[in-house]
C-alpha positions as CSV (number, residue, x, y, z in Angstrom):
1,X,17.6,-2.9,10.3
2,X,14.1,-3.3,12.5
3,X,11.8,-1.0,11.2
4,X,8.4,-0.6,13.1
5,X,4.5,-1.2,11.3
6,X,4.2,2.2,11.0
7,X,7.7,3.4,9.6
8,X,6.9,0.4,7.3
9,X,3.8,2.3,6.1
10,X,5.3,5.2,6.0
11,X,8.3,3.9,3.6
12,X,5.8,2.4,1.4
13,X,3.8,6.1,1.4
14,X,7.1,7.8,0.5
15,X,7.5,5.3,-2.4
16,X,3.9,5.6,-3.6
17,X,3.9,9.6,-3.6
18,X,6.8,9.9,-5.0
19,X,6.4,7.7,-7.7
20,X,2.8,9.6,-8.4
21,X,0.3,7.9,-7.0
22,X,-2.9,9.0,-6.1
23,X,-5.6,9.3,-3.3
24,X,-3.0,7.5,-1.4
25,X,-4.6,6.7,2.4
26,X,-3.0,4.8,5.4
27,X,-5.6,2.8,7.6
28,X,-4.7,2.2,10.9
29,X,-5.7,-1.3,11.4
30,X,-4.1,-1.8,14.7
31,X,-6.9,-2.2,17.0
32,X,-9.8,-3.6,14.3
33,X,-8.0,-6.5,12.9
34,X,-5.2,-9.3,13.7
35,X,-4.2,-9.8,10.3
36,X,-2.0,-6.9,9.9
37,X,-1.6,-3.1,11.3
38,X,-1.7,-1.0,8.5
39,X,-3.3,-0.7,4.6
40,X,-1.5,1.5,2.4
41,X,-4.2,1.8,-0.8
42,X,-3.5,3.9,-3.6
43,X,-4.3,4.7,-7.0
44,X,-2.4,4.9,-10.4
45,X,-4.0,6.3,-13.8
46,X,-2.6,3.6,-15.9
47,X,-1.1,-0.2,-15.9
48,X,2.3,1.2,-16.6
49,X,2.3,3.6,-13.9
50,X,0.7,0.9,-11.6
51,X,3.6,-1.3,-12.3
52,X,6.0,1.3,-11.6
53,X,4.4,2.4,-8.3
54,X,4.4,-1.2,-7.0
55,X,7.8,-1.8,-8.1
56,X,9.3,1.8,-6.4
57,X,7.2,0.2,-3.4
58,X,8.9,-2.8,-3.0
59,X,12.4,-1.5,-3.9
60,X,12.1,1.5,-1.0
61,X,11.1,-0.9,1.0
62,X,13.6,-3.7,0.4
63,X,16.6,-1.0,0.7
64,X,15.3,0.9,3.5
65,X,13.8,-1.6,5.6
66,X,15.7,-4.8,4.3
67,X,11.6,-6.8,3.6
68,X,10.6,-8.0,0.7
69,X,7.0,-9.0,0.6
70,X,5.5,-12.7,2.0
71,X,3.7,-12.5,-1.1
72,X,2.3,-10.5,-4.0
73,X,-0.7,-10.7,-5.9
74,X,-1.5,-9.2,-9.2
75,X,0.7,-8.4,-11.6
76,X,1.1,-7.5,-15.7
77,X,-1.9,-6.3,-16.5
78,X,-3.7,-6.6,-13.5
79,X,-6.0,-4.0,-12.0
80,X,-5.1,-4.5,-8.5
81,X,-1.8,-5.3,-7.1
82,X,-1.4,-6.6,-3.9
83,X,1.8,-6.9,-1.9
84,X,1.8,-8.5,1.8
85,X,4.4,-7.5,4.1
86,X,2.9,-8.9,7.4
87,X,2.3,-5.7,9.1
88,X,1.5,-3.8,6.4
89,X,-0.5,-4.7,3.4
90,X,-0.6,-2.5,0.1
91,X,-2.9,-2.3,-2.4
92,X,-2.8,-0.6,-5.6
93,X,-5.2,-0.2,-8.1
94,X,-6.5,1.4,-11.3
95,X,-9.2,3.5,-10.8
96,X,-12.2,1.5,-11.7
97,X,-10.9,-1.7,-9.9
98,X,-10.4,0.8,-6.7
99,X,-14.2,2.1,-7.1
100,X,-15.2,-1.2,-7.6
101,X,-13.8,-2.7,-4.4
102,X,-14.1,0.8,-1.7
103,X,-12.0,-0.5,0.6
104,X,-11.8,2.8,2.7
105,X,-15.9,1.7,3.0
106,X,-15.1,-1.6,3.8
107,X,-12.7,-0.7,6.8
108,X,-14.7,1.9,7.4
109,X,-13.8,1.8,11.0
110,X,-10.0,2.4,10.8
111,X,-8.6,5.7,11.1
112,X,-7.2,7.1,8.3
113,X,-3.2,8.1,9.4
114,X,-1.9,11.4,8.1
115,X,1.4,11.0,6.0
116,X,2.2,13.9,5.9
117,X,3.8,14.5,9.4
């Protein structure tokens, strides 16, 4: 069940949104950086629901796409989770650790993908 970069990211959107995440943005990393093609950063109001929107994440992803992340980074408690798919990285966060970091800032140069299509 070969799933493309992109339908990758756009699994891992689905999962996010629908498991209420917020200020969730796709960066198109494809032609900045060899280390993956896509960042998939979001946002959730609390640990709990950061837990929950990582683990919706990697479940979507796992039955849809049949990957379960290289590695993950982050967890009970933490402020920012990471989860490493190759192609596609995720990061979530609680809000201060996202302000803290900027990452849209830091890859400033990536464009931002619309989910929504």
């Amino acid at each position: 069940m070969a799933v493309t970069p992109l339908e990758l990211a756009r699994i891992a959107w689905k999962a996010a949104d629908d498991k209420k995440a917020t200020d969730i943005v796709v960066l198109d990393l494809t032609e900045i950086s060899d280390v993956c093609d896509y960042f998939l950063i979001c946002t959730a109001v609390n640990a709990r629901l950061l837990d929950a929107v990582v683990e919706e994440i990697e479940e979507r992803v796992r039955v849809n796409a049949g990957i379960k992340p290289l590695s993950h980074e982050g967890r009970a408690g933490a402020s920012w989770i990471l989860l490493d798919y190759g192609s596609l990285v995720v990061h979530a966060f609680l809000p201060e650790a996202r302000d803290y970091y900027r990452l849209e800032r830091l890859w400033g140069d990536a464009p931002q993908l619309d989910m929504n299509q």
